[in-house]
C-alpha positions as CSV (number, residue, x, y, z in Angstrom):
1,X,-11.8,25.0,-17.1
2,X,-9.9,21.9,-15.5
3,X,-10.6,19.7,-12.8
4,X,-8.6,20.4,-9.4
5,X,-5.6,18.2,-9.2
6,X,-6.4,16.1,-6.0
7,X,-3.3,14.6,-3.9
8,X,-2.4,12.8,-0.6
9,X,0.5,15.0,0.2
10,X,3.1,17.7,-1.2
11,X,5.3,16.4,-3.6
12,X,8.3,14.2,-2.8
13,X,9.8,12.6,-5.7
14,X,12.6,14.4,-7.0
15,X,13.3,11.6,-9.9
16,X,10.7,10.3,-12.3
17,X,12.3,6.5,-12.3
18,X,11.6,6.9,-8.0
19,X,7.7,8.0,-8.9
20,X,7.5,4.5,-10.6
21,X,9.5,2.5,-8.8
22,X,6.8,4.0,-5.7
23,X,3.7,3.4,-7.8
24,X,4.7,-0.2,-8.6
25,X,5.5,-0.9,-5.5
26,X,1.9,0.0,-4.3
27,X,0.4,-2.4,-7.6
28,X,2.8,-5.6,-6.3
29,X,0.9,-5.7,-3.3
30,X,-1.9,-7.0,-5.2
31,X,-0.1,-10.3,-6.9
32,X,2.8,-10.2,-4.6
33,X,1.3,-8.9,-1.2
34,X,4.1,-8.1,1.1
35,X,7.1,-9.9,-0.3
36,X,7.6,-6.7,-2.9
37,X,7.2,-3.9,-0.4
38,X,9.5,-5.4,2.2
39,X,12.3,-6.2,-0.1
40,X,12.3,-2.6,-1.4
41,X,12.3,-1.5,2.1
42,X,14.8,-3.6,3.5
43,X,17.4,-2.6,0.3
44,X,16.0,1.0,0.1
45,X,15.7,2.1,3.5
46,X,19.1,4.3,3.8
47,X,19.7,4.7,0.4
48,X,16.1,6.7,-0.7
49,X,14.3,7.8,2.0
50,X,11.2,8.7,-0.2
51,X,11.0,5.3,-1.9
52,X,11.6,3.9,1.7
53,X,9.1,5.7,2.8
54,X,6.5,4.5,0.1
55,X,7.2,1.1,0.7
56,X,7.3,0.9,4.2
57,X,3.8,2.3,4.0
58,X,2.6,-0.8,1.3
59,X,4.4,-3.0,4.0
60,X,2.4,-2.0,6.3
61,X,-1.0,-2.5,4.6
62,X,-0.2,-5.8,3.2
63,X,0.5,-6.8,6.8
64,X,-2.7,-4.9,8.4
65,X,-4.5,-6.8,5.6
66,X,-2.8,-10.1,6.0
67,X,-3.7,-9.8,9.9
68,X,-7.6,-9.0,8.8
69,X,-7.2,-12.0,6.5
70,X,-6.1,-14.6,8.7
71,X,-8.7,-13.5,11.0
72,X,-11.7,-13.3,8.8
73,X,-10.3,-16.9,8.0
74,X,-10.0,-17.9,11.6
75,X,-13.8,-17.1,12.3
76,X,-15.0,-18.8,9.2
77,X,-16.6,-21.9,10.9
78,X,-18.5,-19.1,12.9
79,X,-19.6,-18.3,9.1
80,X,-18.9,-14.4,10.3
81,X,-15.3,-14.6,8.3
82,X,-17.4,-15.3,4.9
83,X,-18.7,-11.9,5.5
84,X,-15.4,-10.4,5.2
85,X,-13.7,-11.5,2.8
86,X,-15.8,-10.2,-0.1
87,X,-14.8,-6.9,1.7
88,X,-11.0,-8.0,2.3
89,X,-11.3,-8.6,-1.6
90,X,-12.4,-4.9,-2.4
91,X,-9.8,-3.5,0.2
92,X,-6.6,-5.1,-1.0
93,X,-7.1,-3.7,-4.7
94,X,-8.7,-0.5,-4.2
95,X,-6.2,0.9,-2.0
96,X,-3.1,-0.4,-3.3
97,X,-4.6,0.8,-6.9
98,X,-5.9,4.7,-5.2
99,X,-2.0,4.6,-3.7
100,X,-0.6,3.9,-7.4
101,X,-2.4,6.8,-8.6
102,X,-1.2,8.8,-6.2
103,X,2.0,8.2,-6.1
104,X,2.0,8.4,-10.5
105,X,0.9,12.5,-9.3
106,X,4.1,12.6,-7.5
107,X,2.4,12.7,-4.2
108,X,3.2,10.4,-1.4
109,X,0.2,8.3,0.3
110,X,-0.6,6.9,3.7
111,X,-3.0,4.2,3.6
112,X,-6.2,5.2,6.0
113,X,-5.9,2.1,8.4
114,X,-2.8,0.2,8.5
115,X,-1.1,-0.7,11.7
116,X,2.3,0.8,11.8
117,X,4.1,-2.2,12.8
118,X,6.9,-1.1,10.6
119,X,8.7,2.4,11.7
């Protein structure tokens, strides 16, 4: 008896090269934060809607997270931004890494709690 297969969504990658391209997309956000997500998107955006799609939702984490960085670094004299960033830490390699995984099923993710700045 197997596990049950879990996944964010139905299925949306018709190729196998799109699947990857999605699930490293979601992994550059770790070294690369935004700069890989948004270039996909800007040259992606009308072309594949599903990779699109995949990287305008790692855009818009890396930028929730960049705005939750620059605060936690604004209130850092206050000593409550120390507190924070440990968390920040966790957040911007967990997520990007669950949304990899996902995305490697063939499943599209949406990130819990990222503004969406970008439509």
């Amino acid at each position: 008896m197997s596990a049950p297969e879990i996944t964010q969504g139905p299925a949306i990658f018709s190729d196998r090269d799109v699947q990857t391209q999605a699930t490293l997309i979601h992994l550059s956000g770790i070294i690369a934060f935004f700069i890989v997500p948004l270039i996909v998107y800007l040259s992606q955006q009308d072309k594949r809607s599903e990779l699109a799609e995949q990287a305008r939702e790692a855009l818009n984490f890396q930028i929730t997270l960049a705005i939750m960085w620059a605060t936690s670094l604004a209130t850092t004299l206050l000593l409550i931004g120390l507190l924070f960033m440990p968390f920040l830490l966790l957040l911007g390699l967990i997520f990007p890494v669950l949304a990899a995984v996902s995305t490697s099923r063939g499943s599209r993710y949406r990130y819990p709690f990222a503004l969406r700045l970008v439509t």
